[in-house]
N, C-alpha and C positions, 0 to 999 in steps of 0.2 A: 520213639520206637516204631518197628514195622511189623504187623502182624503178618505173618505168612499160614499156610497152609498147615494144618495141623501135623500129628507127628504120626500118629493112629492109623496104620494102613488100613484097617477094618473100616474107618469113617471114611478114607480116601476112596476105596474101591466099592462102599456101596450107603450113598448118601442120606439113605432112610435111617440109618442108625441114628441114636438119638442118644446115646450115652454118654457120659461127660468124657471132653478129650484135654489134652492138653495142649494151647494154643503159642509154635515157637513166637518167641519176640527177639530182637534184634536189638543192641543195642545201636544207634546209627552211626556210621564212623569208619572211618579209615584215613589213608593217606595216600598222596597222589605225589610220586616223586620219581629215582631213577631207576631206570629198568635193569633187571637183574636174571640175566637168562640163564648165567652162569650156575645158579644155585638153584632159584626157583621154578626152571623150566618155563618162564613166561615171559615176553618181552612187553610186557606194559611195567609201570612203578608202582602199582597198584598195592596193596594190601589191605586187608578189611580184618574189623573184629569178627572172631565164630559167634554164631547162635547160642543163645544164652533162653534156657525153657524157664526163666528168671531171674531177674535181677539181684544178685547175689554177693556182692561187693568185691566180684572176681575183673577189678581195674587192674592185677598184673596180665591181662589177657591185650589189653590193650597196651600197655605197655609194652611186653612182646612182641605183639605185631609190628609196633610203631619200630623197635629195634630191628625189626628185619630191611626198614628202611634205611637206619643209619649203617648199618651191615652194608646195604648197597650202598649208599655215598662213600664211604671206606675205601672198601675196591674199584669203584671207577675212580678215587681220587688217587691210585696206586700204593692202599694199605692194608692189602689180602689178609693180614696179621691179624687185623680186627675181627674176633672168633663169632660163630656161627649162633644165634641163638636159640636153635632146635640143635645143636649138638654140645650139652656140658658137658660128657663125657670126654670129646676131645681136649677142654681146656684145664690148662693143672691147678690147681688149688685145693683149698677146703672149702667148699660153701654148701648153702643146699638148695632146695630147688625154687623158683620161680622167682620173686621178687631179690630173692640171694643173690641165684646164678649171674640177673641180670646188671644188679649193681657191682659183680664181681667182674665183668664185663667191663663196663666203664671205666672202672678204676683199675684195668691191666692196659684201659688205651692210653698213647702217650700223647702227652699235652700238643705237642710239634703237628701230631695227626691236623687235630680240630682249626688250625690255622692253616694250611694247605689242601682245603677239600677245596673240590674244582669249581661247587656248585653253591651259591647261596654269598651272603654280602659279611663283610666283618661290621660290628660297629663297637665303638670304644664306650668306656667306662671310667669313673674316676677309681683307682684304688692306688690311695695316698703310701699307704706303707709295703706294697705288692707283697701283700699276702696270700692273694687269690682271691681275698673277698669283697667286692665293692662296697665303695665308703656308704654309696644312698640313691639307690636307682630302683624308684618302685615298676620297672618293667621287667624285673629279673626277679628269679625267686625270691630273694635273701638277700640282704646286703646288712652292712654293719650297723648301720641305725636302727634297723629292724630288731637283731638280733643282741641288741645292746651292751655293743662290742667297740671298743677302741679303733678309729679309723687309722692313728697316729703308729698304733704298735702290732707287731705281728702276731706279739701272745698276750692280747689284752691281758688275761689271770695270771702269767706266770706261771703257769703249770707244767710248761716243757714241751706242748700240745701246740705247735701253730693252730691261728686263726681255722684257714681252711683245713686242717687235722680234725681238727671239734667238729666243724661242719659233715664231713665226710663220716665220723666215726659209724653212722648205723646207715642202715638203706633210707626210714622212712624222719627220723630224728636223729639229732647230734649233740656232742656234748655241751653245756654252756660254755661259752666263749670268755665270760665274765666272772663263772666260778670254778675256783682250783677243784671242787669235787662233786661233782656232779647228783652224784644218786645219795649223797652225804653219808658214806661208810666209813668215814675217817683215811681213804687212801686217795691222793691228787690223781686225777685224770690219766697222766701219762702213765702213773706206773700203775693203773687200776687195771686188771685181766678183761673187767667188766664193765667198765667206766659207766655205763648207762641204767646197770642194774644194782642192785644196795645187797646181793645176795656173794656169798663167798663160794665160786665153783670151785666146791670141791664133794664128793661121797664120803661121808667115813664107815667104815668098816663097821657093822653091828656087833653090839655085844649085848646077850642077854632080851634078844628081843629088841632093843632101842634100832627103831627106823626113821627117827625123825631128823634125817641130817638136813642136806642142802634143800633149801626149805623158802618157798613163797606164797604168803596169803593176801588176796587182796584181789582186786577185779584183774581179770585175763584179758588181753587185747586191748589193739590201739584205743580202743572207743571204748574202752571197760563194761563190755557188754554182760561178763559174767563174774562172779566171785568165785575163789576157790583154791585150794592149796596144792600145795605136790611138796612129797618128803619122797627123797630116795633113800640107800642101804645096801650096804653087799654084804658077804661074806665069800669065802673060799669058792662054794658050788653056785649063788645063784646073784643075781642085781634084782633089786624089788623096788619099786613105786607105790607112792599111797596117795593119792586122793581125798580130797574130799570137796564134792563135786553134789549137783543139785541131784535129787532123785531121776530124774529124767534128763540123761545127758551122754554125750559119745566122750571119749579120751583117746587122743593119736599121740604113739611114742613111737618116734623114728630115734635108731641109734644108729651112730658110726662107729663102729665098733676099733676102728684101729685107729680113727681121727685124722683120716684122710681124703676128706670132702665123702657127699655122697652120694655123689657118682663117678666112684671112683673105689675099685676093692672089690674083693668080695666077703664082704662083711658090714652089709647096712642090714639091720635091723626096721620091720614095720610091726606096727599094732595097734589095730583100732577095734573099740569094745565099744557096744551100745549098752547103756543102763536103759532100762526100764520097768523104776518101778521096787517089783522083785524078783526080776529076773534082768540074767543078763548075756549077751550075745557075742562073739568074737566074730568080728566085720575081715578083719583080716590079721593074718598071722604069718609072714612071708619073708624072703630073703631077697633083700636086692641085689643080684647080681650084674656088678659095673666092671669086671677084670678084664674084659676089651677097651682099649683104647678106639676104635675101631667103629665096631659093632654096640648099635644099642643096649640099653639093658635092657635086665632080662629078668622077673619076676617070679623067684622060683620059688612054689608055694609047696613042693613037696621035698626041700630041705631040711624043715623045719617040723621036728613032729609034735603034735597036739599035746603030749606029755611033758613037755618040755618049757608050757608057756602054762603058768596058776592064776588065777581068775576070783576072787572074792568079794561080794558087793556084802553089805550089811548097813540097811536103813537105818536112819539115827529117830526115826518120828517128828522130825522137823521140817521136814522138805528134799534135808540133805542125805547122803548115803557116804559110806566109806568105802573106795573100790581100791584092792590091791592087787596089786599085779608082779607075779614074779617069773623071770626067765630065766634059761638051767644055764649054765656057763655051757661056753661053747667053742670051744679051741681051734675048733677046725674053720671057722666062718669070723675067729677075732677076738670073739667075747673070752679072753684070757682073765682071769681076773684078779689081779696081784696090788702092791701098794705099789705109785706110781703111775700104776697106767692111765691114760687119758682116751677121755671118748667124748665124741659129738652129740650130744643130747638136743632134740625137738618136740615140746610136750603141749599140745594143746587141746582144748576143752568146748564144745560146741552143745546147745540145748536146741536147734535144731537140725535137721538131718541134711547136709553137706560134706559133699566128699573133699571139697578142696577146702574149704573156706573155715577159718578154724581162729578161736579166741586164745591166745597165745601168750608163755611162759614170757618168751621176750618177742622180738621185733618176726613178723609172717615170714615165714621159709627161714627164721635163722638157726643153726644148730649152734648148744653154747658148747664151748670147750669144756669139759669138767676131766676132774684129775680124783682115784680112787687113793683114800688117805687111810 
């Protein structure tokens, strides 16, 4: 890391202050490759990670950046197609934002690309049954030895799921190569909605009070940093989330309301509430407006009126609390709510204060499909 000049204009402009500042750090890093003047207005290959005021486990920053290089080998290798990765609004799908967008990215380039860049050397690999995945080559991420996988077949388990299918299934993890059902919910791989997770996406409709539908308990995020549940529930007027969540902790529910990526519509839902304690705070309550193709989005925080989003923490005297959250149906922005309909859910849970960086229902940035039953 590199320590630079603090952040504090009051310390900068007069250096008798003595009051604690905050000192930026850098993580050190970039990439030295082809120049790209066309987009970035700069003709070095340069890209650097931003300043980071600490270390935060924000590696899709890096990652980013590092895409803005392959962005440039793309186009000089005459593959303009290969989409921008400061603009997902331009590209079509469903995904959501950072670690999503950018594996969504990857996986819309075509193969034929990566063998025709102008710049950089091929080198070969054994893969005996050309599956995509190599038989046992510790210089590469993964290969089939590692992943204890059939070098001979292309669908080691039989599950209907090529080799590299299983591999690719999530951004950061993939399905087993070796077992027909991955999360063991009794449905094989290829025909699972969910293949990675053991929960059934779906909402059911409340009756009588019951909110404990689609439903997972157990540590949140890759590193199971936190424990904690989430139950959702509709009825006719409103969608409700329930928690239960440590007494000092934030909860973000991004919804896609029409289930078509989100940045894309107008109709993404935000919401992020800080507990603490006994009290509790609405961080943010907003509409993301994505209906340019075009034109960035656009965060419209007075769509959405304060009446419209219910808020209820109640301590259990354990540690934990129970926080529920209900949002009013909303016709005009998506939130239609009938049986059938499908939405993009992203619910995560954090015990310190990060605006990006979040313990997570499923895999970081992913929104799951779920269907109101």
């Amino acid at each position: 890391g590199v320590n630079y000049p603090p952040r504090r204009k009051s310390a900068l402009s007069d250096p008798t202050i003595t009051d604690s500042i905050n000192i930026r750090q850098a993580f050190g890093g970039g990439t030295n490759g082809v120049p790209a003047p066309w987009k970035y207005g700069k003709t070095t290959g340069y890209t650097g990670n931003p300043f980071q005021d600490r270390f935060s486990r924000q590696d899709w920053l890096i990652t980013h950046e590092f895409h803005h290089q392959i962005d440039a080998l793309m186009e000089a290798s005459g593959y303009p197609e290969y989409y921008h990765a400061d603009q997902p609004w331009k590209m079509p799908g469903r995904f959501g934002e950072d670690f999503d967008f950018n594996a969504h990215i990857i996986r819309n380039a075509e193969l034929a690309w990566w063998l025709n860049l102008k710049f950089g050397t091929l080198a070969q690999t054994k893969d005996f049954d050309h599956d995509g995945v190599p038989d046992n080559d510790p210089s590469l991420p993964f290969d089939e030895k590692r992943l204890s996988s059939d070098p001979t077949r292309k669908d080691t388990d039989g599950d209907g799921l090529n080799d590299l299918q299983e591999v690719m299934t999530g951004t950061s993890k993939g399905t087993r190569l070796d077992v027909k059902d991955t999360d063991q919910d009794g449905i094989d791989d290829a025909h699972d909605p969910e293949p990675l997770y053991s929960m059934i996406p779906t909402i059911h409709k409340m009756n009588s009070g019951n909110t404990l539908m689609f439903t997972r308990s157990g540590m949140f995020g890759n590193d199971g940093n936190v424990y904690a549940s989430a139950s959702t529930g509709w009825d006719d007027s409103t969608l409700c989330f329930l928690f239960h969540i440590p007494d000092t902790a934030s909860v973000l529910v991004q919804i896609d309301a029409n289930c078509d990526g989100w940045f894309h519509g107008f109709d993404n839902f935000q919401v992020r509430v800080r507990c603490a304690g006994d009290s509790t705070k609405v961080i943010d309550y907003y509409l993301r407006d994505c209906s340019s193709w075009t034109n960035p989005p656009v965060d419209r925080k007075e769509i959405l009126s304060s009446n419209t989003l219910q808020i209820d923490q109640t301590s259990l005297n354990d540690g934990y609390s129970t926080l529920t959250m209900c949002i009013s149906r909303n016709d005009l922005c998506g939130l239609n709510l009938h049986h059938g309909k499908k939405l993009g859910v992203r619910l995560g849970v954090q015990t310190k204060d990060d605006r990006w960086v979040w313990d997570e229902l499923c895999e970081r940035n992913y929104m799951m499909q779920v269907e109101l039953k």
